[in-house]
Residue frames as qw, qx, qy, qz and C-alpha x, y, z in Angstrom:
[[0.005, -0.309, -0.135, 0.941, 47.72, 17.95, -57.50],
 [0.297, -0.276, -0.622, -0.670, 44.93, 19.33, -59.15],
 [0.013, -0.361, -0.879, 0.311, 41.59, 17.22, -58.30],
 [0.175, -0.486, -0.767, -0.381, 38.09, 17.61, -57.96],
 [0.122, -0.665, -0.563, 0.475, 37.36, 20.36, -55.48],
 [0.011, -0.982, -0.188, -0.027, 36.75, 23.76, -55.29],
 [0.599, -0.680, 0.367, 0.210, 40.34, 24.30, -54.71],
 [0.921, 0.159, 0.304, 0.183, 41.43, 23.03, -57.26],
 [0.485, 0.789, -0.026, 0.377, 43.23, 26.08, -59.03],
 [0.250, -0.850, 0.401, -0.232, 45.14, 26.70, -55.97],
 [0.921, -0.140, 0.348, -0.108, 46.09, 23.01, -55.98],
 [0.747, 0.640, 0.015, 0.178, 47.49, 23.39, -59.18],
 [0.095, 0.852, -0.342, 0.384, 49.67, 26.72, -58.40],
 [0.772, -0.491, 0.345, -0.208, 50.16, 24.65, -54.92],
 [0.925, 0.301, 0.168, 0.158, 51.28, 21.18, -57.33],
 [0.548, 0.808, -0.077, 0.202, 53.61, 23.41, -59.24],
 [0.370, -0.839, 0.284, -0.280, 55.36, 24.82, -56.56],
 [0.712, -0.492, 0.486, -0.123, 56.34, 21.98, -54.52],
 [0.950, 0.150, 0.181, 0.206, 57.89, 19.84, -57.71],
 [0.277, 0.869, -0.194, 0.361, 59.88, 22.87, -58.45],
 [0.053, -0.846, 0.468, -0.249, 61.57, 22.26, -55.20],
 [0.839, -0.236, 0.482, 0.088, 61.77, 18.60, -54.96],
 [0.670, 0.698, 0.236, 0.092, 63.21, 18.74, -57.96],
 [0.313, 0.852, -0.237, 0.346, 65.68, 21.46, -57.36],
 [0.447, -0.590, 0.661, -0.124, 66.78, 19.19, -54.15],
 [0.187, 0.478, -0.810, -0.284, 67.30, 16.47, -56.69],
 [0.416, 0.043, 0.891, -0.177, 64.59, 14.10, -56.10],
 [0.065, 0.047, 0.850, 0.521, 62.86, 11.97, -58.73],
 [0.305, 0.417, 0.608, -0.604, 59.79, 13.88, -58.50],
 [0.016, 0.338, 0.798, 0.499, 56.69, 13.64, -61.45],
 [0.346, 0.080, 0.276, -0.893, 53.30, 15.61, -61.35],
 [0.030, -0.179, -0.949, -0.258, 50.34, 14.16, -61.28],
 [0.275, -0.005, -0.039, -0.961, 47.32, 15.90, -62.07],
 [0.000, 0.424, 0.905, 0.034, 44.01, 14.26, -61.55],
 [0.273, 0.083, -0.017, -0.958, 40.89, 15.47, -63.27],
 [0.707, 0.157, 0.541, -0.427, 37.58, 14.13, -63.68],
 [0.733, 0.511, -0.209, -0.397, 37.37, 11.20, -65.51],
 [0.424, 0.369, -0.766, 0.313, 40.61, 9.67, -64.61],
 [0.746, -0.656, 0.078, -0.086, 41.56, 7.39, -61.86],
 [0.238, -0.903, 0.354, -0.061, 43.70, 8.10, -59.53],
 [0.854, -0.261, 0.428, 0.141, 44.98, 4.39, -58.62],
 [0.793, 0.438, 0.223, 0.361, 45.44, 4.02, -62.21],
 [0.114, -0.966, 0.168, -0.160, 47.04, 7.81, -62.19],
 [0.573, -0.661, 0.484, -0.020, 49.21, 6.93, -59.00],
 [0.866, 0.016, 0.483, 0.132, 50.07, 3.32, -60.68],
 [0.646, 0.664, 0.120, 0.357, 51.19, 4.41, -64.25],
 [0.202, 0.889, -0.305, 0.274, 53.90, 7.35, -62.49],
 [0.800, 0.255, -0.491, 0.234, 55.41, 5.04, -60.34],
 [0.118, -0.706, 0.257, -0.649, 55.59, 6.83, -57.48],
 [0.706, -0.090, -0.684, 0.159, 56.76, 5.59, -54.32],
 [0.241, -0.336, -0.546, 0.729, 55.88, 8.23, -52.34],
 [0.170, 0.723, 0.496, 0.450, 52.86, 11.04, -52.44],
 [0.165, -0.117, -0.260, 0.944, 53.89, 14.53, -51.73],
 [0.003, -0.675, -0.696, -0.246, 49.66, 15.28, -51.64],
 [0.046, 0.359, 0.269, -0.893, 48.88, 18.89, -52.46],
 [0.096, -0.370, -0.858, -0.344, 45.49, 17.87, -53.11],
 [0.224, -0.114, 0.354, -0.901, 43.67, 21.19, -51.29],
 [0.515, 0.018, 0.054, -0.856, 39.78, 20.11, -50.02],
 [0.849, 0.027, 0.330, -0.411, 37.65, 17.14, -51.09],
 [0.922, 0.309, -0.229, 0.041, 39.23, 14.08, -51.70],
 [0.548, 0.592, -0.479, 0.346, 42.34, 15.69, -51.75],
 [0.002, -0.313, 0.505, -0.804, 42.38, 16.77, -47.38],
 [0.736, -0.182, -0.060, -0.649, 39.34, 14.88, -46.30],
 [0.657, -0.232, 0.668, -0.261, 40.68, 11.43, -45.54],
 [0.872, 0.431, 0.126, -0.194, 39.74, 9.86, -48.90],
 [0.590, 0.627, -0.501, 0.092, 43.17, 10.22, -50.87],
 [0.008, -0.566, 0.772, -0.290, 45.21, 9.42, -47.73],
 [0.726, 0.006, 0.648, -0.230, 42.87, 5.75, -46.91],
 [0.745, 0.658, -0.055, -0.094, 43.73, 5.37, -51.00],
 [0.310, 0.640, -0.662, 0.237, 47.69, 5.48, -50.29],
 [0.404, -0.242, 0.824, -0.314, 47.38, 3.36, -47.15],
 [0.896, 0.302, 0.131, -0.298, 45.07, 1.03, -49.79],
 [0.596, 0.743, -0.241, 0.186, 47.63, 1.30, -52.24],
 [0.755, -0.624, -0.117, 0.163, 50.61, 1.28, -49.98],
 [0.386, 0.449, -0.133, 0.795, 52.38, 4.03, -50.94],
 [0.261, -0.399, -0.350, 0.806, 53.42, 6.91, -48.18],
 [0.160, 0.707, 0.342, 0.599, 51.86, 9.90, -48.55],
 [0.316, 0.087, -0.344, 0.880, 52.41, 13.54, -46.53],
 [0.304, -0.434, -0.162, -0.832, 50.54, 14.96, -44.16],
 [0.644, -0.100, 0.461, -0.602, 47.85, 13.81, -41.61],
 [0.156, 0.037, 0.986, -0.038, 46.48, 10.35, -41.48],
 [0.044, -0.399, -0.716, -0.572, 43.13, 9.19, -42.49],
 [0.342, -0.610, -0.622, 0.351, 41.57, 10.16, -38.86],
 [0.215, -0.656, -0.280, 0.667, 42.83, 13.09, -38.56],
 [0.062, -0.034, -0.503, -0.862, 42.25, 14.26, -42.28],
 [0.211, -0.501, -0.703, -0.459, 39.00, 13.77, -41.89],
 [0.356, -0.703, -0.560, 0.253, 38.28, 15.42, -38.65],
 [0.202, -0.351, 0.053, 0.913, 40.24, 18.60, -39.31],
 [0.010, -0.028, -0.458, -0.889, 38.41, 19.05, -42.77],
 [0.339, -0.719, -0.539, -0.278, 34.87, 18.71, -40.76],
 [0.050, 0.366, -0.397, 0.840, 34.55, 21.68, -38.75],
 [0.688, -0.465, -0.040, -0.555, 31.63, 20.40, -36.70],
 [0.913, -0.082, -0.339, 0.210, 33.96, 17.45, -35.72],
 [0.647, 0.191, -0.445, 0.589, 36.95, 19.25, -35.06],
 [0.363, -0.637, -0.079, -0.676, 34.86, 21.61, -32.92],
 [0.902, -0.343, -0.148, -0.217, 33.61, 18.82, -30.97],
 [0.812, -0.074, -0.298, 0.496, 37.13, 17.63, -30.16],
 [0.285, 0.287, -0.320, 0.857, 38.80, 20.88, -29.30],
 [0.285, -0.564, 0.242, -0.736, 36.24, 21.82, -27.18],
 [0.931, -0.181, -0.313, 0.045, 36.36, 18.05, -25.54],
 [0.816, -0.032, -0.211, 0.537, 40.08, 18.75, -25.12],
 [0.298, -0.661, -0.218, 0.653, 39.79, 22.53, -23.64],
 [0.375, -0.005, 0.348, 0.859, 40.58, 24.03, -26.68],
 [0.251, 0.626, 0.319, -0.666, 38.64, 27.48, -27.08],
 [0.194, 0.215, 0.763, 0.578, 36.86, 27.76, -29.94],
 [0.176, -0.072, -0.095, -0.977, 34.00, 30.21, -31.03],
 [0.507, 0.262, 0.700, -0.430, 30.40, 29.54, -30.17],
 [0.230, 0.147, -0.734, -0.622, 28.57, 27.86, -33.09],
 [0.585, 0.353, 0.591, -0.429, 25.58, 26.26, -34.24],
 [0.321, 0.024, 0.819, 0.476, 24.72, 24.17, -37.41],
 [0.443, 0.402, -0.011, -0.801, 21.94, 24.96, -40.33],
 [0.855, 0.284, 0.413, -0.133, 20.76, 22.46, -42.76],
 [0.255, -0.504, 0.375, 0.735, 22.67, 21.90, -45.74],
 [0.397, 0.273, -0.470, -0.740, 22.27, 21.81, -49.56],
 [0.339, -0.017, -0.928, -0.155, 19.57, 19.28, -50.13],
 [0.404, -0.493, -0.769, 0.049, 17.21, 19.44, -46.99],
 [0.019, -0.659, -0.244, 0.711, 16.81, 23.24, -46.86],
 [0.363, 0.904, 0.198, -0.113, 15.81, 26.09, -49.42],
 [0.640, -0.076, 0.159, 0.748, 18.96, 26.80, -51.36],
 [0.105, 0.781, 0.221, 0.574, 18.01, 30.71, -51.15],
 [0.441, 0.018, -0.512, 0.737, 18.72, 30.55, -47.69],
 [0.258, -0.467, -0.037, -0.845, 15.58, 32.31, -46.65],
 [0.739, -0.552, -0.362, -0.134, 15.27, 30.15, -43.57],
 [0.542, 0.356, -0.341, 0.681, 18.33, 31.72, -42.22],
 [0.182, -0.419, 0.307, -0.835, 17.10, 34.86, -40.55],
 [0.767, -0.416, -0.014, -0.488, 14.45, 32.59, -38.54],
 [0.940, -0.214, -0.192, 0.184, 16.38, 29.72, -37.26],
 [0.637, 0.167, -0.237, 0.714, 19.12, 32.33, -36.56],
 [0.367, -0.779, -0.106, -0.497, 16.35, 34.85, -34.70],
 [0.747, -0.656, -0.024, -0.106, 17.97, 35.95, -31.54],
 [0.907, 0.131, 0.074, 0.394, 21.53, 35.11, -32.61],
 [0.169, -0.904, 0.013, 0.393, 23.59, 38.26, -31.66],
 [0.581, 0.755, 0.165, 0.257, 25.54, 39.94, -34.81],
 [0.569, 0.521, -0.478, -0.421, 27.70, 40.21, -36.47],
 [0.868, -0.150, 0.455, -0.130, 28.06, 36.51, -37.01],
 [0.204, 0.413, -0.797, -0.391, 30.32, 34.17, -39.64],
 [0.873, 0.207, 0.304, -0.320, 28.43, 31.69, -41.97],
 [0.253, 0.575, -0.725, -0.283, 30.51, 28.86, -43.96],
 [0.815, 0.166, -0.500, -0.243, 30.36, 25.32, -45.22],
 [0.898, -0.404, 0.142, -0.100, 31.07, 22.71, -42.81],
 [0.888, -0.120, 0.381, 0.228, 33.42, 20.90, -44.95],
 [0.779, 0.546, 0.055, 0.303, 35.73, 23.20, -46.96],
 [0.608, -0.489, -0.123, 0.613, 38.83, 25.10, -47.11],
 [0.400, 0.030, 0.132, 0.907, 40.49, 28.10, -47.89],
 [0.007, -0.367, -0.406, 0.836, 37.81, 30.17, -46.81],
 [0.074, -0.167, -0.792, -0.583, 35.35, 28.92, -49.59],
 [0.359, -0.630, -0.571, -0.385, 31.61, 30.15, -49.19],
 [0.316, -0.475, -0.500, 0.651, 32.12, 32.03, -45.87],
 [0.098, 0.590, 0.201, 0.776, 30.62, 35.46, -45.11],
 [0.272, -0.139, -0.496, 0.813, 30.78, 37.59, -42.52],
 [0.120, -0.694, -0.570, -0.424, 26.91, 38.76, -41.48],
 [0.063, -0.070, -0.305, 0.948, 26.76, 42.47, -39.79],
 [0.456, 0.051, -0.165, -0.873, 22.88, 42.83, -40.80],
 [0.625, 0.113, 0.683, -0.360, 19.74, 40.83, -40.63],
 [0.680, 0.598, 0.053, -0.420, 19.19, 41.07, -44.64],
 [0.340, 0.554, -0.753, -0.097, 22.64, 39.45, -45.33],
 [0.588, -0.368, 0.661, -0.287, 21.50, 36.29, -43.51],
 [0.855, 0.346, 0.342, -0.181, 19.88, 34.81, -46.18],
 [0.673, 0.683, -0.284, 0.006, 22.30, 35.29, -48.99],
 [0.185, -0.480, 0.855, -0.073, 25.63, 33.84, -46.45],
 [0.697, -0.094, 0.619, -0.349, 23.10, 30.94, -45.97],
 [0.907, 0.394, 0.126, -0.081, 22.32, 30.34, -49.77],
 [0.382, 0.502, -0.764, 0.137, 26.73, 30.71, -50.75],
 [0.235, -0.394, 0.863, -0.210, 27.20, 28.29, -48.11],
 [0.677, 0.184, 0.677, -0.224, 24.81, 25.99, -49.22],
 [0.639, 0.624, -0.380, -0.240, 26.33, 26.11, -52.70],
 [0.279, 0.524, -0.794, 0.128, 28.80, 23.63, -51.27],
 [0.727, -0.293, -0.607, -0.132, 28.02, 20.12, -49.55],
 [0.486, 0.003, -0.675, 0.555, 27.72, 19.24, -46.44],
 [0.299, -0.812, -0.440, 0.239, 25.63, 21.30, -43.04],
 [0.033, 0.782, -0.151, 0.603, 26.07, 25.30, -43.14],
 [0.584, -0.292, -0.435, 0.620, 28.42, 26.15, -39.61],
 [0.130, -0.861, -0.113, -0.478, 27.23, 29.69, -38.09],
 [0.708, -0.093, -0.302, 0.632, 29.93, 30.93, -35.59],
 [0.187, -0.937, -0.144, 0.258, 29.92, 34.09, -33.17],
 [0.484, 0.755, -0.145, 0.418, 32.33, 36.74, -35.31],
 [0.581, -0.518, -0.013, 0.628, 35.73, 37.20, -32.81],
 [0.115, 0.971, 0.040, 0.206, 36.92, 40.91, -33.70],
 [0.511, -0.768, 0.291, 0.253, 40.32, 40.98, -33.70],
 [0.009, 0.767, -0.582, -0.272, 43.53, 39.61, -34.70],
 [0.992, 0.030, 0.092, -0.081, 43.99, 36.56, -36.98],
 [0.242, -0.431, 0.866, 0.072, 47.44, 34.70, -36.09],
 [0.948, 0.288, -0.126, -0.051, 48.40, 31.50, -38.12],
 [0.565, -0.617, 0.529, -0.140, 50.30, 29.24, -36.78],
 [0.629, 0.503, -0.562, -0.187, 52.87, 27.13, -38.99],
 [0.857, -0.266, 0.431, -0.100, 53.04, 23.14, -36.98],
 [0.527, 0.450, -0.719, -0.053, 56.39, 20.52, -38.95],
 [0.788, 0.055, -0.613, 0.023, 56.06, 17.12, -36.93],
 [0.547, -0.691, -0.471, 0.038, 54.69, 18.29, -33.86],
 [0.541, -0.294, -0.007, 0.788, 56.67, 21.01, -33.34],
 [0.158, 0.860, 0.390, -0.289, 55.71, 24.63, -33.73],
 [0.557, 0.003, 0.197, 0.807, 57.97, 26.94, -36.37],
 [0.100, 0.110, 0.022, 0.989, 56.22, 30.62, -36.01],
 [0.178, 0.740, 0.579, -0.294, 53.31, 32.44, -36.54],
 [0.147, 0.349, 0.357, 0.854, 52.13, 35.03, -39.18],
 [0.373, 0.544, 0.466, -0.589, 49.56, 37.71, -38.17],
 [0.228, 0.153, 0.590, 0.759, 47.87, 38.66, -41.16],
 [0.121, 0.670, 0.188, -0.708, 46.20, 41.95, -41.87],
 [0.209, 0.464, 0.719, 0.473, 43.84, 42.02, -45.08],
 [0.149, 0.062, -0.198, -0.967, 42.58, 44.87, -46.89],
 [0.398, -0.341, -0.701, -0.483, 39.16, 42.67, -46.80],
 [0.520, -0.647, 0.007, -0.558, 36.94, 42.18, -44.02],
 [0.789, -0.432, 0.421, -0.115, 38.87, 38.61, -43.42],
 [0.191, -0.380, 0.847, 0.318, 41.36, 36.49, -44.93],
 [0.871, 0.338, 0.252, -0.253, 39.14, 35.02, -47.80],
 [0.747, 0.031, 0.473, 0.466, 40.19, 33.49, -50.57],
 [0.363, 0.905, 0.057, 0.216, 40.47, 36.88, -52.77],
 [0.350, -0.851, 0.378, -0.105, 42.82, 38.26, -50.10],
 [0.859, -0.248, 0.442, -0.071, 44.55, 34.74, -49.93],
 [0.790, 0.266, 0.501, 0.233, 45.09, 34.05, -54.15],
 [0.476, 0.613, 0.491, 0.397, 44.12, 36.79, -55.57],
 [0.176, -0.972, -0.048, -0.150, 45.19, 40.19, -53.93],
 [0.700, 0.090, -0.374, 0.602, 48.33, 41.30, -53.50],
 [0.035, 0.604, -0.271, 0.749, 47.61, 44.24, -50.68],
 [0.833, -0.526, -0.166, -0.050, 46.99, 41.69, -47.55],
 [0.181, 0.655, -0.618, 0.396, 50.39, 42.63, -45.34],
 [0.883, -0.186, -0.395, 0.174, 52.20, 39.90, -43.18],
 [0.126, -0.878, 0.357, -0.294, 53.78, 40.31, -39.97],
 [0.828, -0.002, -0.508, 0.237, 56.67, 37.71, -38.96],
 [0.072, -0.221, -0.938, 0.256, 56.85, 37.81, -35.80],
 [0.220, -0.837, -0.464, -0.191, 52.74, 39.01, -34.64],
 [0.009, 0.458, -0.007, 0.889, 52.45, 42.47, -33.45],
 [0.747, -0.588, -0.234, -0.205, 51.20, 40.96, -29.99],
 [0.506, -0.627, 0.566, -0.173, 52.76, 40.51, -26.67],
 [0.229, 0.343, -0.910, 0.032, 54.98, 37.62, -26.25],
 [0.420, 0.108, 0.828, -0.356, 52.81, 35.93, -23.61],
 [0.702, 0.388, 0.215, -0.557, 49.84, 36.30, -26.07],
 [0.680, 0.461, -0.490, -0.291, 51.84, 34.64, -29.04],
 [0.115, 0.192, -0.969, 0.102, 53.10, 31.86, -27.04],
 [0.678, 0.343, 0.530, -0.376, 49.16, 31.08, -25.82],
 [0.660, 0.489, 0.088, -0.564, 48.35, 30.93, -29.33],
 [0.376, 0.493, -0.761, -0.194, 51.52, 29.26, -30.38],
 [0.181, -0.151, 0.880, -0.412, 50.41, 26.71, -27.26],
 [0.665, 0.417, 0.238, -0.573, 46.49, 26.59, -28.53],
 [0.729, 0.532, -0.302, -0.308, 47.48, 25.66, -31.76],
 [0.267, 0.278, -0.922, 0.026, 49.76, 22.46, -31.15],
 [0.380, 0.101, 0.623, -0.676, 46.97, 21.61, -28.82],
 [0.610, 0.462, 0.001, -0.644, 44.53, 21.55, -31.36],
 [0.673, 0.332, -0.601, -0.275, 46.71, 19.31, -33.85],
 [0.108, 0.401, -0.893, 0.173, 47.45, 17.18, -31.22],
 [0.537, 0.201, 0.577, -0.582, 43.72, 16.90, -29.82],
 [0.686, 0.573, -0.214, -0.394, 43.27, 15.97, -34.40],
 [0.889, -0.206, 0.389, 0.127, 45.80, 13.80, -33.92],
 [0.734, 0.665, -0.097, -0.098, 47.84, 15.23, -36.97],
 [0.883, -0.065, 0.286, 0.368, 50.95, 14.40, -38.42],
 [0.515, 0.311, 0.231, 0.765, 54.01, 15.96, -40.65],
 [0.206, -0.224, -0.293, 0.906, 52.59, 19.59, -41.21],
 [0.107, -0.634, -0.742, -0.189, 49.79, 21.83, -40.67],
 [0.186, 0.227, -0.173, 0.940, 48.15, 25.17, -39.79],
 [0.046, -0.716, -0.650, 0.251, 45.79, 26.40, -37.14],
 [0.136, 0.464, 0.006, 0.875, 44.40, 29.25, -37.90],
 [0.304, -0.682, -0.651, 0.137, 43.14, 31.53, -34.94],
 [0.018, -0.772, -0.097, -0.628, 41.71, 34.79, -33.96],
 [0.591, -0.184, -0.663, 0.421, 42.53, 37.17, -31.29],
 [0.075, -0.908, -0.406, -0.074, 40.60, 39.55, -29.25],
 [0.015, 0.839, -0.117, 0.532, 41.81, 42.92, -28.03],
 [0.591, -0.655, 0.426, -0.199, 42.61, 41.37, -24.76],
 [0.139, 0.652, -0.742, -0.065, 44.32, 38.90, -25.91],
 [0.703, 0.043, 0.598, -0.381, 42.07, 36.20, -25.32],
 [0.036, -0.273, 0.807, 0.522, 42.95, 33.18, -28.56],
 [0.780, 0.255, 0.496, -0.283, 40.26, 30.95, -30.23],
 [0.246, -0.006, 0.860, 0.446, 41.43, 28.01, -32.65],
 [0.629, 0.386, -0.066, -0.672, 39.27, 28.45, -35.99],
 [0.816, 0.504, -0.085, -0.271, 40.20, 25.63, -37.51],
 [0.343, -0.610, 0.593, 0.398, 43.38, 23.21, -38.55],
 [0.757, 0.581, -0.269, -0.131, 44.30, 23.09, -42.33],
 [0.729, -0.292, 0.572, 0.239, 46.32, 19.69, -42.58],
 [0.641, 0.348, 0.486, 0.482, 46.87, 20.63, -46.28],
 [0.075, -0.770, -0.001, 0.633, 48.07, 24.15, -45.89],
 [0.306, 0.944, -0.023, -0.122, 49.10, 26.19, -49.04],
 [0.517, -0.402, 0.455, 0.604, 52.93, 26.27, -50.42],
 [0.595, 0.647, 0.327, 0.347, 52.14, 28.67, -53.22],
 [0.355, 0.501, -0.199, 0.764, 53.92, 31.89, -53.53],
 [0.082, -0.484, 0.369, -0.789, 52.21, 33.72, -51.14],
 [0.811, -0.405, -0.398, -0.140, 51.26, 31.04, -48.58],
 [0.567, -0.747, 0.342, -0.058, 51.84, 31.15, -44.81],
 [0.983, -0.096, 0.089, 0.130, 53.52, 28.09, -44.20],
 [0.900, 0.247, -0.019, 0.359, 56.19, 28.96, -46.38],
 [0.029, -0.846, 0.139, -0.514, 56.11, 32.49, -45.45],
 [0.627, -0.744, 0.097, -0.209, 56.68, 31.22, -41.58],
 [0.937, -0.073, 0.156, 0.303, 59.26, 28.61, -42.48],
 [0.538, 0.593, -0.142, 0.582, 61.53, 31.24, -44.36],
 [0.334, -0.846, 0.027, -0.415, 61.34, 33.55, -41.28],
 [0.756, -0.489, 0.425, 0.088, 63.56, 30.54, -39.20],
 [0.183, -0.503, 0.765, 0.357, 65.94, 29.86, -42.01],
 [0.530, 0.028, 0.838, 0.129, 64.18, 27.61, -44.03],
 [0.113, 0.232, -0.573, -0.778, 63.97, 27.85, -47.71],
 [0.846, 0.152, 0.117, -0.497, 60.81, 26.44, -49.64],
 [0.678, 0.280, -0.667, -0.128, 62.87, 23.88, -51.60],
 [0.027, 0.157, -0.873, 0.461, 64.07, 22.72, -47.87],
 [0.533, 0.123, 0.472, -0.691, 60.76, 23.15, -46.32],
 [0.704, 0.361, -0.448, -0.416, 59.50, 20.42, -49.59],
 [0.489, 0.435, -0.756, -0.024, 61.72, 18.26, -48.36],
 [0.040, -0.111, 0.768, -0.630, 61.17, 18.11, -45.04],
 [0.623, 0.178, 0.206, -0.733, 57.85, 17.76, -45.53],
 [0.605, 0.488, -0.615, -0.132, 58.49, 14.98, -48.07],
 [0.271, 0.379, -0.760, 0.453, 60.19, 13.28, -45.06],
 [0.413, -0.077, 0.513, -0.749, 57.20, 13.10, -42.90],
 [0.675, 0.072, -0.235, -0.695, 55.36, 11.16, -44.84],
 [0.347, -0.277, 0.858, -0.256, 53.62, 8.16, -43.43]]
């Protein structure tokens, strides 16, 4: 837990969490906190660990990198493989696949990123002239809804452009869907709910997410049936077109008609207090310590 992203403090709270309930289902379970400076191997090697329950959120941790380290190392580790860690946690990849494999997905288009553009972002409004508003700007390659902003105005172009280009990697510019966002909770290919969630922000950021407690959940969605089984049907799609593994969460929006689009699949969901996942898993009977375990169990 822990690590080197942006993420990290939710990693932690994330870390905390999940030994609390291996632990409380009696397994020999150890934290291990990696911070800069340390290595991991050495990290991994010194606790003894014969298995990695990785709630590493973001770079390194959900990118492919830690999970081609365990398969170095040959220890198990939960979650997605290296393939499909790494294509979920590029959205310009996983784009490219879901909309290979039918899977609707918002219209988009890429920007330079940090490094081979103005990091003010004042080439925004021109290379986005013509681009119909309101629109969503965010990093290519992070999660929890790091650097994103939602542009309603031509004068906000430039400032979405320079937060997102605080963070590595190409800037992703997506038509804004107006509607409902459903999240969709995936255990070893197999769907177990959906959450809508209804934020007091403009979207589910990461204030709303960590740091706010007036963002209300609805178990089941507040949608037709037909509409939550498309989306429940989209979203296994998706992980399956990612190839993932163990568990994971699309997240997607839906219009007023009922019409779905996959945003995204987080193969290193949350399991802090108020994370989906666990929220979606209690909702069918399953406890977090269980929902640890089982998750635990997946690991390949």
């Amino acid at each position: 837990m822990g690590g080197l992203s942006a993420e990290r403090e939710v990693s932690l709270n994330t870390g905390r969490g999940v030994l609390a309930g291996l632990l409380e289902k009696g397994w020999d379970a150890v934290a291990v906190d990696w911070v800069a400076g340390r290595s991991l191997p050495q990290l991994l090697e010194a606790s003894g660990a014969r298995v990695v329950w990785n709630a590493l959120h973001g770079t390194y941790g959900e990118d492919g990198a830690v999970q081609g380290l365990c398969t170095c190392m040959q220890i198990a580790c939960t979650g997605s493989g290296i393939l499909a860690s790494a294509l979920a946690m590029d959205k310009v990849m996983s784009k490219r696949i879901f909309e290979s494999h039918g899977v609707p997905t918002p219209r988009w288009t890429l920007l330079p990123g940090a490094g081979s553009a103005p990091a003010d972002g004042r080439d925004g409004p021109a290379l986005l002239a013509g681009w119909p508003l309101p629109l969503v700007v965010k990093p290519a390659n992070e999660g929890s809804s790091v650097g994103v902003s939602v542009v309603d105005e031509p004068a906000q172009l430039a400032p979405a452009v320079a937060l997102a280009r605080r963070h590595h990697g190409p800037v992703l510019v997506e038509d804004y869907i107006a509607g409902t966002e459903v999240f969709v909770g995936i255990l070893d290919g197999e769907v177990l709910g959906s959450v809508e969630v209804r934020p007091k922000t403009r979207f589910y950021d990461y204030e709303a997410k960590y740091k706010r407690t007036d963002t209300t959940y609805l178990i089941p969605a507040e949608l037709p049936a037909p509409v939550i089984a498309r989306a429940h049907a989209l979203a296994l799609a998706a992980y399956k077109a990612l190839d993932c593994s163990g568990h994971a969460r699309p997240d997607l929006r839906i219009t007023a008609a009922g019409e779905a689009f996959v945003l995204e699949v987080n193969t290193l969901p949350g399991m802090t207090a108020t994370s989906l996942l666990p929220k979606i898993a209690k909702s069918i009977g399953v406890d977090y310590a269980t929902l640890c375990e089982r998750i635990l169990s997946s690991a390949i």
